[in-house]
N, C-alpha and C positions, 0 to 999 in steps of 0.2 A: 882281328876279330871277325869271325863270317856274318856277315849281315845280311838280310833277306828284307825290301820294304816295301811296306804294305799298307793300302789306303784302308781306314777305318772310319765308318758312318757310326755317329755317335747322335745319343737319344736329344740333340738340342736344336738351336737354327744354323747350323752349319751345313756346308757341305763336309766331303771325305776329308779327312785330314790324318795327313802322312806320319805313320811310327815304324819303327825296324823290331825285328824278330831275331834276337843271338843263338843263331840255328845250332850252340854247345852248349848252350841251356835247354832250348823248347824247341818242337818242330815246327816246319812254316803251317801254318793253318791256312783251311781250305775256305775259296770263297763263301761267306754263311753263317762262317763259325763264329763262338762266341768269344772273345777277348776281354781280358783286364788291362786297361790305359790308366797314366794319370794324366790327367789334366792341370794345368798350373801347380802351384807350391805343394799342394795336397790332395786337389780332388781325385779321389777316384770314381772311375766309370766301366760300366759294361756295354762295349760298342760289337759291331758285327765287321768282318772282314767286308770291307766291299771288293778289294781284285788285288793282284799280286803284283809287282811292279819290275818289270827288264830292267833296271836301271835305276843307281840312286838319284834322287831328285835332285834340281838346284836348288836345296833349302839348309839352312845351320840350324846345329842344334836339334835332329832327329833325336826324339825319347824313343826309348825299349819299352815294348808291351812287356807288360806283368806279366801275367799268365795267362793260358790258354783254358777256358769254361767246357768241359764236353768234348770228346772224340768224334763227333759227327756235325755238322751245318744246322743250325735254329732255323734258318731263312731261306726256303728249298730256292734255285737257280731261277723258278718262271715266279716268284711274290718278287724277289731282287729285278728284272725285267719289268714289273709293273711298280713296284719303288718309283724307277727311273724314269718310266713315263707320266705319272705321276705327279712330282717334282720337275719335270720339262713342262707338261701342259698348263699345270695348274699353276706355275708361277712360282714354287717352294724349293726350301732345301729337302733332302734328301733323309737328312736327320731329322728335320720337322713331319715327314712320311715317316720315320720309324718311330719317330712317339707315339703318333697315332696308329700303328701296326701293331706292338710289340707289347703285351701286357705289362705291365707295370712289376709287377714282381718277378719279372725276366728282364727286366733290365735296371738292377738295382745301382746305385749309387751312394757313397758315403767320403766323410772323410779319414777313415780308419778300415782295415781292411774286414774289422770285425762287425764296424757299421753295413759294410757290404754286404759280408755273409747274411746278417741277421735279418734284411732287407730282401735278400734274393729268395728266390722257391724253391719248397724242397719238398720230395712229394708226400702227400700224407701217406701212414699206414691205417690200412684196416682190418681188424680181426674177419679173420676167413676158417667155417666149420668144414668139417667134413668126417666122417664116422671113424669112432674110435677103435682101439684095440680089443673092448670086447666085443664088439661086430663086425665078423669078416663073411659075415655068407648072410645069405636067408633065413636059415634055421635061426640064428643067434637072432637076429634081428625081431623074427618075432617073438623070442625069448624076453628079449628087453620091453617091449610092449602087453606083454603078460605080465612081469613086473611091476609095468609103472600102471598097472591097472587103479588104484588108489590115488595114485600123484598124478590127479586131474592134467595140470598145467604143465607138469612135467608130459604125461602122456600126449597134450598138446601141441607143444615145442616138439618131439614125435615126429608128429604125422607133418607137420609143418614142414620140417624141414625136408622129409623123405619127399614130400612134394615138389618141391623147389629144386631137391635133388633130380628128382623122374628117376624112374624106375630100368630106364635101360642102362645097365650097369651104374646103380648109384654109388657103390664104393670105389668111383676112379673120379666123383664129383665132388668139385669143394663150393660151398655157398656163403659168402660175403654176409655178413651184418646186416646189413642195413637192407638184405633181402630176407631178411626172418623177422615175422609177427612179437615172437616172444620175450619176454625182458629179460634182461642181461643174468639176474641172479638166478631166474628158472635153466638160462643155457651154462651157466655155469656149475649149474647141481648135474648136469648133464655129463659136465667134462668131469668132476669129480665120479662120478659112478664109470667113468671110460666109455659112455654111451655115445660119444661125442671129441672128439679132439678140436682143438682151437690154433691156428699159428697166425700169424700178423704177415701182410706181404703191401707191395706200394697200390694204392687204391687206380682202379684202372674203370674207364666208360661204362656209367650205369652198371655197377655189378657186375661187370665181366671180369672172370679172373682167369689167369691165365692156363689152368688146367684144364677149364674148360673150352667146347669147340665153338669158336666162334666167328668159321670159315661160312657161314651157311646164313641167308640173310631168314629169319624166323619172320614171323607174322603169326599174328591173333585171329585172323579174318581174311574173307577171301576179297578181292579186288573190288570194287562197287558196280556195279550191273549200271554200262550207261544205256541213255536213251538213245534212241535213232539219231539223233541231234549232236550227241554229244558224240556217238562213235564215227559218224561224220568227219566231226571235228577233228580228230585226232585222226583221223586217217587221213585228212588234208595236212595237219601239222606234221605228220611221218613223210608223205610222199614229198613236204616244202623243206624239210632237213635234208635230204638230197641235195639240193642246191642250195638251198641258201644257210646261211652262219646264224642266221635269228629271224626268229619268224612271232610276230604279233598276234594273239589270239584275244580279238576284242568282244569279249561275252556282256550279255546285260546282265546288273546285278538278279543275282537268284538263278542264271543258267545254270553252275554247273561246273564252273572254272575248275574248282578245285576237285574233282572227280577225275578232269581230265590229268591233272599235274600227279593225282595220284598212280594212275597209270601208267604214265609215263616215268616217275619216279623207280616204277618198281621193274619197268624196261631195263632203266641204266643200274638199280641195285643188282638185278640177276649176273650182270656182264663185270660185277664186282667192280665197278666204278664207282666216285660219288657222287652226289648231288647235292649243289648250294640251293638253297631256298629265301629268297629273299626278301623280306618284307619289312615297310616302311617304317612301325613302331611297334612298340613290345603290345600294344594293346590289339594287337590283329594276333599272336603270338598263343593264347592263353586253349582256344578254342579247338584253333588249330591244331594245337601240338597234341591235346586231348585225342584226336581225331586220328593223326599222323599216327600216333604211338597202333592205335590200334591195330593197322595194317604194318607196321615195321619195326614194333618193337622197342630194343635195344638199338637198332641203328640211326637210332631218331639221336640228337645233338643239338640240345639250344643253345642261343649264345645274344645276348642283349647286352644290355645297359645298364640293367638290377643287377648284375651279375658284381661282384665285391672284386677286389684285385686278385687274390687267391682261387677263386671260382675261372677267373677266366685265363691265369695261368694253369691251370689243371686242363681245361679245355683246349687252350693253346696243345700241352704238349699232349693229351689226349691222341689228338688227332696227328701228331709230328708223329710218334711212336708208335702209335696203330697199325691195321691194319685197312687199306681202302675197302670202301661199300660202305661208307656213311651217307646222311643223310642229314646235314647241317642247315637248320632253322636261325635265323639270325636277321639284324637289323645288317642298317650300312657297314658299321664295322666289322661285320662275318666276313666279308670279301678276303681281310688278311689273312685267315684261318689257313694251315700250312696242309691242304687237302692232298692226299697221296695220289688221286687217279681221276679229277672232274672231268667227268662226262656230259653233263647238263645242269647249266644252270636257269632257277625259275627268278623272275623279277615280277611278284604278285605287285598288284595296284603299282605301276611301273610311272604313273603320272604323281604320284604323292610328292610333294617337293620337300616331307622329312627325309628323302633319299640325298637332300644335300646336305654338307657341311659346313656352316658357316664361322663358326668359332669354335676352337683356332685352327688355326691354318692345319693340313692340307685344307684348302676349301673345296675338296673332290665332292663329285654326283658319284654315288654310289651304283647307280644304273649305268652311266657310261663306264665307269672304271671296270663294272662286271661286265659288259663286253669285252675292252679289252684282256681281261684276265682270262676272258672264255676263249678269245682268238689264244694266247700263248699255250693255253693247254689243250686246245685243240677239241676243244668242249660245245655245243651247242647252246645259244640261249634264245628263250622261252618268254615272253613280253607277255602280261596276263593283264588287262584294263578294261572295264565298260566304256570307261572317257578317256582314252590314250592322250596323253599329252600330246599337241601339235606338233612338234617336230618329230616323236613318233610316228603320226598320223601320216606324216608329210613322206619320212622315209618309204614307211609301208608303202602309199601310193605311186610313189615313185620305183619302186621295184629291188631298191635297196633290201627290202628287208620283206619276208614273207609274210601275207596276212590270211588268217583266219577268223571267220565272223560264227557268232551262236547266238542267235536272235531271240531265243526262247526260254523263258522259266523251265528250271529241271521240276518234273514229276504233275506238269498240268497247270501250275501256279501260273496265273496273270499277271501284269504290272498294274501299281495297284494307279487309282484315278486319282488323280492330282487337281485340287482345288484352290484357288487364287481369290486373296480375301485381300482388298482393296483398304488399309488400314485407313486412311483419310477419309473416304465413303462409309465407313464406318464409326470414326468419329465423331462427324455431324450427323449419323443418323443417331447416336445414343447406343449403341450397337457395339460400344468399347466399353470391356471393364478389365481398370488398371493396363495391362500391358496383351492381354485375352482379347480377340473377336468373340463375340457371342457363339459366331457361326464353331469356333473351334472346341469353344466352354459345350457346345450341346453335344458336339460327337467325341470328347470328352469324356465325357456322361454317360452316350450311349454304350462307347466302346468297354467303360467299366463294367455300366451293367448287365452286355455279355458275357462276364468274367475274360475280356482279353485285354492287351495290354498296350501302351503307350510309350511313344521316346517323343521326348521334346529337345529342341537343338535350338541353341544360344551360344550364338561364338565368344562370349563373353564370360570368363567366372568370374565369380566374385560377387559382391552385393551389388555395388555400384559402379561406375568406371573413374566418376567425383563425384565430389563433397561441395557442395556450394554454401554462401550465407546468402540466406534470402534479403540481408538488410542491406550489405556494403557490395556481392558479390564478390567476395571473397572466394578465389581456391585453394584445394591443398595440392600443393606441388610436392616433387620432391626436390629435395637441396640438393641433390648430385646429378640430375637428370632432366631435362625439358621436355617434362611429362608430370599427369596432374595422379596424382597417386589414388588406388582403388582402393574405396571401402569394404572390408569383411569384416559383416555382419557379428556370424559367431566367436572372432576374437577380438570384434570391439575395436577393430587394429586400419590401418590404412597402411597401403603396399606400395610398394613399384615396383613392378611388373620385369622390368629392365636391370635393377641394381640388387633388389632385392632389399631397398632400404625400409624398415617397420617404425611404425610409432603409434602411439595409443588414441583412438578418436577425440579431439579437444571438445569440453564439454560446450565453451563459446568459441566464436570465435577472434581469432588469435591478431583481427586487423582494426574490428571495430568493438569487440566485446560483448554484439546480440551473442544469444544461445538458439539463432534461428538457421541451424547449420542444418540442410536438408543433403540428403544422395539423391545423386540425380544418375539417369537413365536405368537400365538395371543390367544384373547378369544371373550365372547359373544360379545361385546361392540364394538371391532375390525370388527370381520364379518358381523354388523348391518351397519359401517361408506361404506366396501367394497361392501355390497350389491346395498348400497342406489346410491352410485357410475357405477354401474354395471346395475340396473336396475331404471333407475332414475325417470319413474312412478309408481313404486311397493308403495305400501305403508306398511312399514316393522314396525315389534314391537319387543320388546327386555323383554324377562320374565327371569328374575334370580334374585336374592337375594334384587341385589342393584335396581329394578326396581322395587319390591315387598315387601318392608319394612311395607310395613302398607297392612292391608288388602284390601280399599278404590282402594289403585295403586292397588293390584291386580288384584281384580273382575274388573277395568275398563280395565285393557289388556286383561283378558281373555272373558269380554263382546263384547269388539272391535273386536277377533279375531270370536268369536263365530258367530257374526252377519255379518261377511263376511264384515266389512269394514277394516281389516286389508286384505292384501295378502300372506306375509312371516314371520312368527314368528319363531324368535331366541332365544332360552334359554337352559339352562343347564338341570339336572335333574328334574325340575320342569314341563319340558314342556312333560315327560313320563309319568306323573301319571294320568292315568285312563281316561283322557280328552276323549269327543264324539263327534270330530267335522266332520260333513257330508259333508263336501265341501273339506277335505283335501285329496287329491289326491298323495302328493308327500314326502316324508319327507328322511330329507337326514341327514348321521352321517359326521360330516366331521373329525374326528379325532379318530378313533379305536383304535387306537395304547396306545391310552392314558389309554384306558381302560383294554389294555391284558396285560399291562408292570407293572404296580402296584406291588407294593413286598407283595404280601400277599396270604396265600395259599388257598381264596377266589376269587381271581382275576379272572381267569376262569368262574368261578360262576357266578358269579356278571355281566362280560362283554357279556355273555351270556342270563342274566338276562335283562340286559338294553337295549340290542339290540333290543331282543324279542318286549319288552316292548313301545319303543319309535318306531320301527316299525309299530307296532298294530296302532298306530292314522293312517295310510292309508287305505283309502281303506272302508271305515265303513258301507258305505251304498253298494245301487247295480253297482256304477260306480266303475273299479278295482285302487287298489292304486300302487305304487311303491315307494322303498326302496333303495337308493344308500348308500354303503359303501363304505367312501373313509379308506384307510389303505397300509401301507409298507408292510405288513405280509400278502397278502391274499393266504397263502397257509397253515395260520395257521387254526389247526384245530378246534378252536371256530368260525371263518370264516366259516368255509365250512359247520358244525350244524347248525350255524344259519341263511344260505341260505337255508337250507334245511331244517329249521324251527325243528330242530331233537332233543326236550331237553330228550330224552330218551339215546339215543348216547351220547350226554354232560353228562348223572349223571354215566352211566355206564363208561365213560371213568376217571370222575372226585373221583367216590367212588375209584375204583381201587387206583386211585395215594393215597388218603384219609388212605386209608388202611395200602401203603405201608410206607406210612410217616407217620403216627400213629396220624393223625387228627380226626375230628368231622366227621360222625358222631359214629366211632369208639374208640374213647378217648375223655374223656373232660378235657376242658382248663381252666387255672387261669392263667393271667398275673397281673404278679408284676412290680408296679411299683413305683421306688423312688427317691424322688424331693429334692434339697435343692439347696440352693445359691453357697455355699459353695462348689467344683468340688471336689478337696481332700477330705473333710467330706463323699460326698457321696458315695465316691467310697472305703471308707472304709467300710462304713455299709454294702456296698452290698456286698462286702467279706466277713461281719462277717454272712448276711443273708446264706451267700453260706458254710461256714464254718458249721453254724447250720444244715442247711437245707441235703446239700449234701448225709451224710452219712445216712439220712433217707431214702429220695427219690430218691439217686441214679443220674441213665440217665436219668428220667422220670423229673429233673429239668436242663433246658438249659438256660443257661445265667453264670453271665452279661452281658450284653453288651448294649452297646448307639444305640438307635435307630435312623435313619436317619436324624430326625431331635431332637437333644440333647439338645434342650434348650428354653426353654418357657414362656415368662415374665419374665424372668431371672434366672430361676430354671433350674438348671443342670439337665438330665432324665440318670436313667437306668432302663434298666427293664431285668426281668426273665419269663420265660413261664414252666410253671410246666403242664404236660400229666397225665391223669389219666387213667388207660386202665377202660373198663367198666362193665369190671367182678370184680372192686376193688371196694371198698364205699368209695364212694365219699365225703361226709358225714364226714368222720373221717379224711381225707385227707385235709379239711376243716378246721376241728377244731387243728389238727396237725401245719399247716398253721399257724391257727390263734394266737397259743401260740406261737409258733418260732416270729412272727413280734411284739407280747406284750412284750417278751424277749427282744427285739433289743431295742425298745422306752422305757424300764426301765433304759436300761443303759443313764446314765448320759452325756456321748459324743454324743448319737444318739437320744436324748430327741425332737430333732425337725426337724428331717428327716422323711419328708411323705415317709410311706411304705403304697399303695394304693392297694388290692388284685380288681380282676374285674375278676368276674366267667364270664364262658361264653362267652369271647372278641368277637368282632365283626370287 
């Protein structure tokens, strides 16, 4: 029997694993492609070829691939190329990268071959018009429009579509559904009168069908007029792509960034390349794409998170089956997108650390992984931040990486003045009400009474963070988690934050039996109930998590706020990302503290970052904005930076400490970490990890120990933090790692203790 065998990557935590190909049944499939495997007694799976093999293996018992999915590669050669580094750097299998690659309904699974089909994608059709048999010229045409003089709607559907069509030669144009106004029963009186023909074909990018030309990148609008500032700018970013692979454009909020990336965008669409666009969360995403569309069209392509398994299989093979000159808008998992010709990729707010992964594994940075994907295709990338993360920062000045600065608000705008309200001084002057400075409640006030508008920022949703008894102090915890569960308000309900466990607020409490159960500290949802109290014709809106669950809620808070029939908008970090509203005059932090105190040797960073950031919404146009900070600590020196707008003073004060305490971007990090039920069980392994480990690396690994919060779904935690200085390889350090933790899970007592490496933590 002729056999051909061939490594196949399969959607689980494995690496490749070897099946044969009986080249008198199916042909050898090319590396990419898609195959049917089974797996044990029954399962079947749909896995990718990962490479061809010279020789049979020394393994017994090779199974035959099923069948072969598709005539051409799912997985072009340079996504397989970033698979593998991927899987090398970050610690993972191979298959664990294509889970997180490969949509979900492209890599179906079942125990029945019928569960498979039924599970896999198939593309939808959609009805596509285009003028019937009694319209073949002009004349006829406005025959038919004579006719339907009476049949209003019909006369509607009409003109409708001849528009849609255009008018240079519209009887060679077919128009898609879901691009025509009219309802379905008026287009169907259409086709019965033959005014109109109907046929069904497989649904293809935003309305393009395939009769139509859509060799030519369209636009609505001409390119945006920049300032002396901004064309600067881009003409330093043009002349540093010359030499360098990425170049950093660090703008202050309200320059202007995004004018440039438009520009530049429509550089690499002419040369019929694409461009990834990358941003941190789907809520930068909304305003955006509003924006984008105008200048590109149809070549514009989102891809998030809201996106259903079927949406983002359609998107997958969109762009596999296309034609390059896209322009793909996307969080971190756009990177996999099977792009035909990347020319330049943008990494908007390139410091946001939702650009990492943290559950489940890959644990890839979606910003480093787009580097490398921009080095294999040979693409340019584009680093866009007011606060650049520090080892950003660090590259740039070191000459790694290209930097460009834009100092200045687009169109005149100011940065607005930043005010520091001393909560404790305030306290004991009487000068607090509830969780309000006075000083913030009057410009508050005034800001309303200009008719302009307000964001208030609270890292916090929810009503309260706990629930205390004023008699026995008593908290509510959660039973799965060591963590004290958030009160919300409007469902009466207490959360965890972590598991997602619910249960209804006890009306006493549940240790000593008072009913003197108070919430204590507050969040979004709290400051929404006080405002509305406080200002009782304001018309307030609440954007965080629990108000933003579908995307629907969101674009309609953030259309409401946008269109100025909201006043004061309340949200957490969502209401910092990139937003452009012209009528915001005022935005206030009310809790700084929250963000300097954080136990982590980014904290600095970060509260520096978000201040910057959630500031930037004041102020945008030519009226100037302002910025209240309420805080305990305003003598601290991230305080005093960020009045003084100084992130130059913030990295030189924050390298130093970096340096002295052997952080990023001077060492790199692996945190270890390891889970089991079992508290005793785990806390052996991680002596035995330390036992192993120790005499190898020394100081350079610190731990055990229980992190603040030691328990998660019921899983005990410890972890380790291993330092790699950066004159060492990293590389080996890695693989050294890697054997010590397959060491651990051979032995037979520690067979089911997650040991979880995560380069690069965040």
């Amino acid at each position: 029997m002729p056999l051909v065998y061939i490594d196949i990557v399969l959607p689980l935590a494995l690496h490749p694993l070897t099946f044969a190909v009986n080249t008198e049944n199916l042909p050898v499939p090319s590396p990419g492609m898609q195959v049917i495997v089974r797996l044990g007694p029954r399962k079947l799976y749909a896995g990718i070829v990962w490479r061809i093999l010279d020789n049979r293996p020394d393994l017994k018992n090779i199974r035959e691939i099923e069948s072969i999915v598709g005539k051409t590669p799912i997985v072009p050669e340079y996504q397989m190329k970033l698979w593998a580094w991927i899987a090398e750097y970050y610690m993972c299998t191979i298959g664990e990268v294509m889970k997180a690659a490969i949509p979900t309904r492209l890599k179906p699974d079942g125990f029945t071959r019928e569960a498979l089909d039924a599970a896999a994608y198939t593309p939808r059709s959609i009805p596509v018009y285009t003028f019937g048999p009694a319209i073949d010229s002009l004349q006829k045409l406005h025959e038919a429009f004579e006719s339907l003089h009476r049949a209003t709607k019909q006369h509607a559907a009409m003109i409708d579509f001849v528009e849609r069509a255009g008018m240079d030669d519209p009887f060679r144009k077919a128009v898609p559904r879901n691009r025509l106004a009219s309802e379905a029963i008026i287009l169907h009186k259409l086709v019965e009168k033959k005014f109109l023909a109907v046929y069904t074909e497989e649904n293809l990018p935003d309305g393009i069908v395939t009769v139509a030309d859509t060799t030519e990148t369209k636009s609505n609008a001409s390119l945006p007029d920049l300032s002396p500032a901004q064309r600067q700018a881009l003409t330093q970013i043009s002349t540093q792509f010359e030499t360098k692979e990425v170049v950093l454009l660090q703008g202050v909020t309200g320059s202007g960034k995004t004018e440039i990336y438009i520009t530049l965008i429509a550089q690499v669409l002419f040369k019929g390349q694409d461009v990834l666009y990358l941003v941190p969360e789907i809520a930068l995403t909304a305003q955006l794409i509003a924006r984008l569309r105008r200048y590109f069209d149809e070549r514009v392509m989102v891809y998030h998170s809201r996106f259903n398994d079927r949406q983002r299989a359609e998107c997958y093979e969109k762009l596999r089956l296309g034609e390059s000159g896209r322009l793909v808008v996307g969080v971190r998992s756009a990177l996999f997108l099977p792009l035909k010709k990347l020319g330049l990729t943008i990494i908007d707010e390139e410091h946001e650390n939702s650009f990492k992964q943290t559950e489940p594994p890959p644990r890839y940075h979606a910003r480093d992984c787009a580097l490398v994907l921009s080095k294999l295709c040979g693409a340019k990338t584009l680093l866009g931040s007011a606060t650049p993360s520090l080892e950003t920062y660090s590259n740039a000045q070191s000459g790694k990486y290209g930097w460009v600065t834009l100092s200045e608000r687009y169109g005149g705008a100011v940065l607005p003045q930043i005010t520091v309200v001393d909560m404790l001084r305030a306290t004991r002057r009487g000068e607090r009400i509830s969780h309000f400075s006075r000083a913030l409640l009057d410009k508050i006030d005034n800001t309303l009474n200009e008719n302009r508008q307000v964001i208030l920022f609270q890292n916090r949703r929810g009503f309260s963070p706990f629930v205390e008894c004023g008699s026995c102090g008593w908290t509510a915890g959660c039973p799965h988690c060591n963590v004290t569960l958030t009160y919300h308000k409007a469902a009466h309900s207490l959360r965890c934050h972590y598991c997602g466990y619910t249960t209804s607020m006890p009306s006493r409490c549940p240790a000593c039996g008072h009913d003197d159960l108070q919430p204590k500290g507050f969040g979004t949802e709290k400051i929404e109930e006080e405002l509305q109290n406080l200002f009782p014709q304001a018309r307030i809106a609440r954007l965080d998590s629990d108000t933003s669950r579908s995307a629907g809620g969101y674009r309609r808070i953030v259309d409401e706020f946008s269109a100025g029939r909201t006043d004061i908008l309340v949200g957490t970090q969502l209401v910092t990302k990139g937003f452009d509203f012209e009528r915001v005059a005022l935005v206030g932090i009310l809790n700084a503290d929250n963000l300097l105190n954080y136990p982590d040797f980014r904290a600095a960073e970060r509260a520096f970052q978000l201040i910057m950031q959630v500031a930037g919404r004041a102020g945008r146009r030519t009226e100037p904005g302002e910025v209240v900070i309420q805080t305990s600590q305003s003598d601290h020196p991230i305080i005093a930076q960020s009045v003084a707008a100084d992130y130059n003073a913030m990295a030189r004060a924050q390298l130093a400490e970096r340096q002295a305490f052997l952080y990023p971007p001077y060492y790199r990090l692996i945190s270890i970490t390891l889970r089991h039920r079992d508290k005793a069980l785990l806390w052996r392994a991680a002596g035995e990890l330390s036992r192993i480990a120790r005499p190898v690396f020394g100081r350079r690994l610190l731990g055990p120990d229980a992190p603040p919060i030691d328990r998660i779904r019921e899983e005990h935690i410890v972890t380790f933090l291993l330092k790699i200085e950066r004159e060492q390889s990293f590389a080996r350090a890695r693989r050294i790692l890697a054997d010590m933790i397959a060491q651990i899970n051979a032995q037979p007592e520690f067979r089911y203790v997650a040991i979880l490496p995560d380069v690069d933590p965040q």
